[in-house]
FIKOLZA-1660 file (N, C-alpha, C; in steps of 0.1 Angstrom, whole numbers, plus 5000, padded with zeros to 4 digits):
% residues 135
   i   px   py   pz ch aa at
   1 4972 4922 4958  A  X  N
   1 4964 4934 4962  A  X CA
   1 4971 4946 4957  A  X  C
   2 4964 4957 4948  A  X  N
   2 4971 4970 4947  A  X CA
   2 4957 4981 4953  A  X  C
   3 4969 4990 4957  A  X  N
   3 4962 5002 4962  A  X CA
   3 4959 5009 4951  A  X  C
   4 4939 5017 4952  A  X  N
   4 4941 5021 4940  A  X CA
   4 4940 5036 4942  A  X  C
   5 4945 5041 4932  A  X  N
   5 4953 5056 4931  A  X CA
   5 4946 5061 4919  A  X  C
   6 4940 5069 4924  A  X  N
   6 4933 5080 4907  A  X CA
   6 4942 5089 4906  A  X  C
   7 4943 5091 4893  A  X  N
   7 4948 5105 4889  A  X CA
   7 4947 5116 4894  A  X  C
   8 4929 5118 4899  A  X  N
   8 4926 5132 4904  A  X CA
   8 4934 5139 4918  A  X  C
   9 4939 5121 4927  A  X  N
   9 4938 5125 4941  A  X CA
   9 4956 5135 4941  A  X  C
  10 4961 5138 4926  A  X  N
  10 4976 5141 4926  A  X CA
  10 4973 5156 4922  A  X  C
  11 4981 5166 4923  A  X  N
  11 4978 5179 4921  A  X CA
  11 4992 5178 4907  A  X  C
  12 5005 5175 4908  A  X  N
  12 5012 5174 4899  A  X CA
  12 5009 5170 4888  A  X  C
  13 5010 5175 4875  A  X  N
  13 5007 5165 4861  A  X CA
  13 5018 5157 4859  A  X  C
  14 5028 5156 4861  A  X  N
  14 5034 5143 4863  A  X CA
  14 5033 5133 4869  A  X  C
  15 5027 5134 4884  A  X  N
  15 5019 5126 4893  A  X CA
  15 5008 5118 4887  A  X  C
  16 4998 5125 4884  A  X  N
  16 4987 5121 4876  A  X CA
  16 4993 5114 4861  A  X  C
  17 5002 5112 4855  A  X  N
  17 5004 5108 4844  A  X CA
  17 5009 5093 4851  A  X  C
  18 5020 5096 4858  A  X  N
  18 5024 5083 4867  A  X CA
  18 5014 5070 4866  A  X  C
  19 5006 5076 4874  A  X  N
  19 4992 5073 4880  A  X CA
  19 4985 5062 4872  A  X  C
  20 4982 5070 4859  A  X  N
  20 4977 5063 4847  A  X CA
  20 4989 5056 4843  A  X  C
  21 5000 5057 4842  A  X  N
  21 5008 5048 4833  A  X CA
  21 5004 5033 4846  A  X  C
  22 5009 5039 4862  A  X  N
  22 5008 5027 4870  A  X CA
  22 4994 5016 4866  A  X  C
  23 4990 5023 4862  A  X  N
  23 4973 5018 4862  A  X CA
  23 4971 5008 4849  A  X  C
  24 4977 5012 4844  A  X  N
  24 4977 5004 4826  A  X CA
  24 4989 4994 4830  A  X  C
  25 5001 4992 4838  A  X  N
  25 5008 4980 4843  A  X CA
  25 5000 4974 4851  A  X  C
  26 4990 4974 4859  A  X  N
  26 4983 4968 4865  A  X CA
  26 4978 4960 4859  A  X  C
  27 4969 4963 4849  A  X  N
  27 4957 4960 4838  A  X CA
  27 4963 4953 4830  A  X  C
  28 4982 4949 4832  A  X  N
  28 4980 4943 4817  A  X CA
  28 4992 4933 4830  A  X  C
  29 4986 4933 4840  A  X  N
  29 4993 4924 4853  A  X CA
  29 5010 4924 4858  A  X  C
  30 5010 4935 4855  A  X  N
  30 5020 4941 4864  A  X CA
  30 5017 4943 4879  A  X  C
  31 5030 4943 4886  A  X  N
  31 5030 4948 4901  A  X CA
  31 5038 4959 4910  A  X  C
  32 5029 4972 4904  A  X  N
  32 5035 4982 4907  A  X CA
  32 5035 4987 4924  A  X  C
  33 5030 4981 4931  A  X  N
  33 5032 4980 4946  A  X CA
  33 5047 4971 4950  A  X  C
  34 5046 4964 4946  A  X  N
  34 5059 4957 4950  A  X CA
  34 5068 4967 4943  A  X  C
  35 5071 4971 4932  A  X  N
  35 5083 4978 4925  A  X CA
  35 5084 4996 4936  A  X  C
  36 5072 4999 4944  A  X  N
  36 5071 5015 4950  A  X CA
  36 5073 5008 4965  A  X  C
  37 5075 4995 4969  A  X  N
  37 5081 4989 4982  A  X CA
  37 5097 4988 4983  A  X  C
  38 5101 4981 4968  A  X  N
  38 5113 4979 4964  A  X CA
  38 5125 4991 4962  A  X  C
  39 5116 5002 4958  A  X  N
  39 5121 5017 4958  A  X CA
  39 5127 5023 4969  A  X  C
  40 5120 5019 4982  A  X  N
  40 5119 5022 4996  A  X CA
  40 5137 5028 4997  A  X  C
  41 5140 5038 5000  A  X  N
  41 5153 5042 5005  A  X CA
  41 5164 5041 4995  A  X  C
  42 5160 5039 4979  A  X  N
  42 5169 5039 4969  A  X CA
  42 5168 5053 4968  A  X  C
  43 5180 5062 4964  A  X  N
  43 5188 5075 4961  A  X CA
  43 5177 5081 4946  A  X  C
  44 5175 5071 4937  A  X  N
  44 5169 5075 4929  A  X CA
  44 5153 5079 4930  A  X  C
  45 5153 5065 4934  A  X  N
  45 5133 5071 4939  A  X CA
  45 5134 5083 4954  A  X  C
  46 5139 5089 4957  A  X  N
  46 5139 5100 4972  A  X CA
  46 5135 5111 4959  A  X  C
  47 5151 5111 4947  A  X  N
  47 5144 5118 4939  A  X CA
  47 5134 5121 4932  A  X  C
  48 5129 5114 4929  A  X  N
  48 5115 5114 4918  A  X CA
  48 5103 5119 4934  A  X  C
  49 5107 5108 4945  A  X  N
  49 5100 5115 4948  A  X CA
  49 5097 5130 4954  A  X  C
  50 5111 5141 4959  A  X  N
  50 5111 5151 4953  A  X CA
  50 5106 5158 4944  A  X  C
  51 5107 5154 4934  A  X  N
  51 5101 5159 4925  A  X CA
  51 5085 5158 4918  A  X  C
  52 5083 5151 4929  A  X  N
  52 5066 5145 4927  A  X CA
  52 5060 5151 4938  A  X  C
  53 5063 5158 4949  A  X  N
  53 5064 5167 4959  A  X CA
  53 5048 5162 4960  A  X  C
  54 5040 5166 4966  A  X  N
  54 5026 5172 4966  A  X CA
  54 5020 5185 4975  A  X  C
  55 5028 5183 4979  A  X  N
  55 5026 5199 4981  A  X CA
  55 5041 5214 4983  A  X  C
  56 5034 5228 4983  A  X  N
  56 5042 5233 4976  A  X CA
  56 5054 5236 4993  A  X  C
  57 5056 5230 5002  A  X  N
  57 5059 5233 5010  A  X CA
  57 5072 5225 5013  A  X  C
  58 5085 5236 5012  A  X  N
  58 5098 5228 5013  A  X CA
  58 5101 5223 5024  A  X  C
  59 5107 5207 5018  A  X  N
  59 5112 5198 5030  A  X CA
  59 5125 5203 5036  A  X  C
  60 5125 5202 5050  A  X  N
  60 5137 5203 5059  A  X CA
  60 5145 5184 5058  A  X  C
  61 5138 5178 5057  A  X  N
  61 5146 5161 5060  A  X CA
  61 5137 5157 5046  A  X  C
  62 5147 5156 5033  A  X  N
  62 5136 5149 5025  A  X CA
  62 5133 5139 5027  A  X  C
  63 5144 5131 5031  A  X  N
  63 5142 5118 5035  A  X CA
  63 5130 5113 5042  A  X  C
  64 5127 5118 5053  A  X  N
  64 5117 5118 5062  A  X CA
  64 5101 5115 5054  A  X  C
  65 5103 5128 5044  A  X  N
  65 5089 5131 5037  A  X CA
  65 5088 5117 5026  A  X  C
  66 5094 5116 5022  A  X  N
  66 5096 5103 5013  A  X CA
  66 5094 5091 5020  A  X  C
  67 5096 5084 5033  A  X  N
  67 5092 5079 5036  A  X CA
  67 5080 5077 5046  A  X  C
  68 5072 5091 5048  A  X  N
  68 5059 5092 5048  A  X CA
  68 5051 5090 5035  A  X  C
  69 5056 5092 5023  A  X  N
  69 5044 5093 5017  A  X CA
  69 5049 5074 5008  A  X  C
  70 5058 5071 5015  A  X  N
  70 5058 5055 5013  A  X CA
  70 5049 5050 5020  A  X  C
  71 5051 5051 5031  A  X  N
  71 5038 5049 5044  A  X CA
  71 5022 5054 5042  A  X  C
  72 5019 5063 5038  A  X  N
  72 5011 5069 5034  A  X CA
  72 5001 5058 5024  A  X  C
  73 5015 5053 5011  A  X  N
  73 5009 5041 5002  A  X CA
  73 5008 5028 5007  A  X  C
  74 5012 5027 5016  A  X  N
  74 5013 5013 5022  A  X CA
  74 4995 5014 5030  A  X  C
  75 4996 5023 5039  A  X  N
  75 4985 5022 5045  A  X CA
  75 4970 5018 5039  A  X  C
  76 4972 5028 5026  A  X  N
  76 4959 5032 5015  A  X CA
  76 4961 5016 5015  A  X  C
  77 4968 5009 5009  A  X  N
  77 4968 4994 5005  A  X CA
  77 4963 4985 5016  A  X  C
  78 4969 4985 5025  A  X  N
  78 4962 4975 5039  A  X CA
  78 4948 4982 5041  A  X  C
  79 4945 4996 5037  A  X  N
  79 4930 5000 5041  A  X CA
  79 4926 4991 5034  A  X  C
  80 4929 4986 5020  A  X  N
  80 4917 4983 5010  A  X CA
  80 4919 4969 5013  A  X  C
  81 4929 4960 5015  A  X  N
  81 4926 4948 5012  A  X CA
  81 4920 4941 5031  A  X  C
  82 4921 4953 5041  A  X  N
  82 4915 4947 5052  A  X CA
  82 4900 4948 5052  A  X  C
  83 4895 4957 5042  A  X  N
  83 4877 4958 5037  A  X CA
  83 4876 4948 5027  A  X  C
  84 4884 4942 5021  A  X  N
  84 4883 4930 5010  A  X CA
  84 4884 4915 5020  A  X  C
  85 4891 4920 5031  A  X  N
  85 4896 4904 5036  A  X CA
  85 4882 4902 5046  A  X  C
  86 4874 4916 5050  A  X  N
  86 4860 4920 5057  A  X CA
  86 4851 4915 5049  A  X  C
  87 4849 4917 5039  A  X  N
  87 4840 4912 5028  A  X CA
  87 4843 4900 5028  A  X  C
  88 4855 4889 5026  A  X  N
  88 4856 4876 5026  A  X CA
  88 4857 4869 5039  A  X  C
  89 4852 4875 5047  A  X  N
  89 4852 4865 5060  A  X CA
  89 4834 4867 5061  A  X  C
  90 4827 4879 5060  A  X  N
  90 4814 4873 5060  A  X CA
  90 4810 4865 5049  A  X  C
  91 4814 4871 5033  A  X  N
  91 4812 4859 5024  A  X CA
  91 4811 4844 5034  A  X  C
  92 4824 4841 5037  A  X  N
  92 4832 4827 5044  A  X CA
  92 4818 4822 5050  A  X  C
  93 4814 4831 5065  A  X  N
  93 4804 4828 5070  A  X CA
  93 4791 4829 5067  A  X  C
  94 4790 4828 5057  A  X  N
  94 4772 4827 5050  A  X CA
  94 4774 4816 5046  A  X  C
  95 4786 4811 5038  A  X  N
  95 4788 4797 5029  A  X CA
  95 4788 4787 5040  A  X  C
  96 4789 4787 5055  A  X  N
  96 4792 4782 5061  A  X CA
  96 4808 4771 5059  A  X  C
  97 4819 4779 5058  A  X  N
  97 4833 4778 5056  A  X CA
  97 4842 4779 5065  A  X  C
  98 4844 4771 5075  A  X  N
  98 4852 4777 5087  A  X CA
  98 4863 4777 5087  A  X  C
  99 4869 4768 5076  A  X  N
  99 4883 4773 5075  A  X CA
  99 4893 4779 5066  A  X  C
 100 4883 4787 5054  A  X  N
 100 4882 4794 5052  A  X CA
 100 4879 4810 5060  A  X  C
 101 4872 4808 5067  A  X  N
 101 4870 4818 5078  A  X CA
 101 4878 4818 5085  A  X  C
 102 4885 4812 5089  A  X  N
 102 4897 4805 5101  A  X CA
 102 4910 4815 5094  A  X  C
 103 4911 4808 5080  A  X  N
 103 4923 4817 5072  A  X CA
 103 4923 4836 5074  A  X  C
 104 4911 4839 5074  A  X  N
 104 4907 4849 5071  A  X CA
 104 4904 4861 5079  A  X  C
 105 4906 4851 5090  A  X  N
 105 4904 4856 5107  A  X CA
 105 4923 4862 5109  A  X  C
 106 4930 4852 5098  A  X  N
 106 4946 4852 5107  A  X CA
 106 4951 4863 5098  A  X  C
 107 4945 4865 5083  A  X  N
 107 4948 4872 5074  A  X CA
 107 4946 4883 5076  A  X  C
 108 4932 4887 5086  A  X  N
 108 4927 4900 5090  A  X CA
 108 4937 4906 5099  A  X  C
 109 4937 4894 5109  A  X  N
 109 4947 4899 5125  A  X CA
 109 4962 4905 5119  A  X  C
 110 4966 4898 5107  A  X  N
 110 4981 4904 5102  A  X CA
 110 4983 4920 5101  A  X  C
 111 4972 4922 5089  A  X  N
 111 4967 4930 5085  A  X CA
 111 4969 4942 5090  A  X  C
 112 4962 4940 5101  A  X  N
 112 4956 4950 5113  A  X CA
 112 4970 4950 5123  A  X  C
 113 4977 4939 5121  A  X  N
 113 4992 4947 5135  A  X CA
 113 5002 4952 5119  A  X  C
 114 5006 4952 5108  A  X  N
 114 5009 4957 5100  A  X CA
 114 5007 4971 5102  A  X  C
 115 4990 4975 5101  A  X  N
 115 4985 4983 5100  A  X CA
 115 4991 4991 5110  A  X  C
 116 4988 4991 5125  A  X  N
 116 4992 4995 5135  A  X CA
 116 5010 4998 5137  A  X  C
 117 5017 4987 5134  A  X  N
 117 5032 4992 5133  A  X CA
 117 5033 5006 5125  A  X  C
 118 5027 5004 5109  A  X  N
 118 5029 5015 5107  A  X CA
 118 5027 5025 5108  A  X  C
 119 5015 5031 5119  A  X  N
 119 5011 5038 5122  A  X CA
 119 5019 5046 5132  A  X  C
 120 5023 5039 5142  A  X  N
 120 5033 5037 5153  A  X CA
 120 5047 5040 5144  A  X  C
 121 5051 5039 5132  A  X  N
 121 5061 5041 5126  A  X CA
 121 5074 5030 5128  A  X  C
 122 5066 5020 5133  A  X  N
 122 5077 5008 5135  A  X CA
 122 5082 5004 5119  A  X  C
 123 5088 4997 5118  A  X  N
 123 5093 4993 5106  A  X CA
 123 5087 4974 5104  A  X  C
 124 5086 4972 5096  A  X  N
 124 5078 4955 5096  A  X CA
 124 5087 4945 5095  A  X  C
 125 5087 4939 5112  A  X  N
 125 5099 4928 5108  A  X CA
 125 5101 4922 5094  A  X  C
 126 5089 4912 5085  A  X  N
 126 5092 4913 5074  A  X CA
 126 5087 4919 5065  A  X  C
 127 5093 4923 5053  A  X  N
 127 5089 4937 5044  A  X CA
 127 5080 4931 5035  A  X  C
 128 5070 4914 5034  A  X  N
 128 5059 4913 5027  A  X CA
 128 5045 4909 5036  A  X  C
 129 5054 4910 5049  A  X  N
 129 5046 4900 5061  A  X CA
 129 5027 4901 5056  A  X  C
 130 5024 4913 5056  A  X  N
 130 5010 4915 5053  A  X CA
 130 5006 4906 5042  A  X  C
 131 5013 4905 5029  A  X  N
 131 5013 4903 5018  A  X CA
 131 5010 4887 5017  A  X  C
 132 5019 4880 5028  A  X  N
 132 5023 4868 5026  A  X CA
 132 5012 4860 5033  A  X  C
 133 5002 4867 5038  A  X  N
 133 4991 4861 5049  A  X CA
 133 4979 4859 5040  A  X  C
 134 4985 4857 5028  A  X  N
 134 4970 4856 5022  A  X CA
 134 4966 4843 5021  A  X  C
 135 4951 4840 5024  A  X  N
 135 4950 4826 5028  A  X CA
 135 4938 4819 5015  A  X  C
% end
């Protein structure tokens, strides 16, 4: 599952360039969500993301802001694949598939306490848990 990110939604042109480079490793099956998870709390990516700022308003804890706008990407991504995993559980139940549906039901429930930790700002016991519930 990748979260998808247009160019437009960046005000920086380096942002927006990102964006598109991220987009073309996708397309050619790359996994640029895993590598912006993997980043999480490395000294280098705090920088970039610094410098990818999005707005023009100086941080007091960069730290902090950097891992909101990690969270921020995380979220966009469980939005999208908990409307994909919504779409395949009614798919499930039209084909009459219950365990299929069954998977889909446990895939959703993940999803959705994922969802909620990070909301809450908990941290995810494990760091693919959502990822790994795919059924």
């Amino acid at each position: 599952m990748v979260a998808q990110l247009a160019a437009e939604d960046f005000t920086d042109t380096r942002a927006r360039y990102l964006v598109l480079l991220a987009q073309s490793a996708v397309e050619g099956g790359h996994t640029v969500l895993k590598v912006l998870d993997e980043a999480e709390g490395d000294p280098a990516s705090e920088a970039l993301g610094r410098s990818l700022s999005l707005s023009e308003l100086p941080y007091e804890d960069v730290s902090a802001a950097f891992q909101q706008s990690f969270t921020a990407l995380k979220l966009r991504r469980l939005g999208v694949e908990i409307q994909e995993t919504k779409s395949a559980q009614a798919a499930a139940e039209r084909a009459g598939e219950p365990d299929a549906l069954r998977n889909l039901l446990m895939r959703s429930n993940a999803l959705q306490q994922e969802r909620q930790r990070l909301l809450k700002g908990e941290q995810s016991p494990l760091p693919e848990a959502a990822g790994r519930a795919h059924g």
